[in-house]
N, C-alpha and C positions, 0 to 999 in steps of 0.2 A: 361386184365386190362381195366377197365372203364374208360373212360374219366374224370371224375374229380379225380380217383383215380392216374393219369397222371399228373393232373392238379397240383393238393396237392403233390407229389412228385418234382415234376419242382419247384415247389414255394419255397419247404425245400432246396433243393441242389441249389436256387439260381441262375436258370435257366440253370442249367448243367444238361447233358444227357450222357446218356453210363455205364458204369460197373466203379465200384470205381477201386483203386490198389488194390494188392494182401495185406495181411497184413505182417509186419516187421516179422521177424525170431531173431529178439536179445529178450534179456529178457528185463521186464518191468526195473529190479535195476538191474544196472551192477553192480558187484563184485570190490571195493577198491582196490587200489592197493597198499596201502601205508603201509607199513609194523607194523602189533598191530593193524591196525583198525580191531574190535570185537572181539579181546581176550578177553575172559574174567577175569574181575579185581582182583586178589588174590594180585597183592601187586604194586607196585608203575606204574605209567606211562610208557606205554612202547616206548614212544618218547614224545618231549618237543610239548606242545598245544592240548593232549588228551583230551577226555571231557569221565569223567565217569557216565555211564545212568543206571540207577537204579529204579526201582518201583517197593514199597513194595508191596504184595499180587501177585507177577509175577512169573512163572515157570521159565523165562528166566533169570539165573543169571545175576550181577552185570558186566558191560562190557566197556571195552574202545573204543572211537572212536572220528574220526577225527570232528573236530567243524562243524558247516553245515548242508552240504544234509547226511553225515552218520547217525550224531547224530541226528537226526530228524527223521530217519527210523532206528534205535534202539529204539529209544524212543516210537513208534509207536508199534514195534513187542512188546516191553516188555509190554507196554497197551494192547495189543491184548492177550499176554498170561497173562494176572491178571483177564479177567473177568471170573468168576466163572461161574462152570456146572453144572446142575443139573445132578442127575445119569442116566437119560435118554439121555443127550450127549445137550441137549438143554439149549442155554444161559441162567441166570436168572438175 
């Protein structure tokens, strides 16, 4: 390693030296606990303050979950499954 390429590392970590930590072993979204969060909606609330997330043109049915960080990462996969493929497997 070069000496400014030392330099320019020291300066990004903010004058820290050594080897980072290992990285985390949990998943990025832990798994709800609360019973109905992401069933999917076929008919009423599966407990009182569900929020049902839904976006038209999405592969991932219509689905219940808790208000929040749920429904915010239902909202997100059902976006992620609406955007359309071309037959080569590539977004368009």
């Amino acid at each position: 390693m070069t000496t400014s390429t030392s330099r320019r590392r020291k300066a990004w970590n903010q004058g820290k030296t050594g080897t980072g930590r290992a990285a985390a072993d949990s998943p990025v979204i832990e798994r709800c606990t609360v019973e109905g969060c992401g069933t999917e909606a076929t008919g009423r609330a599966p407990a009182k303050g569900m929020v049902k997330v839904r976006v038209p043109g999405s592969t991932e049915p219509a689905c219940w979950y808790c208000p929040g960080r749920c429904r915010a990462i239902g909202q997100a996969l059902a976006e992620l499954r609406s955007i359309s493929r071309s037959p080569q497997g590539k977004a368009r």
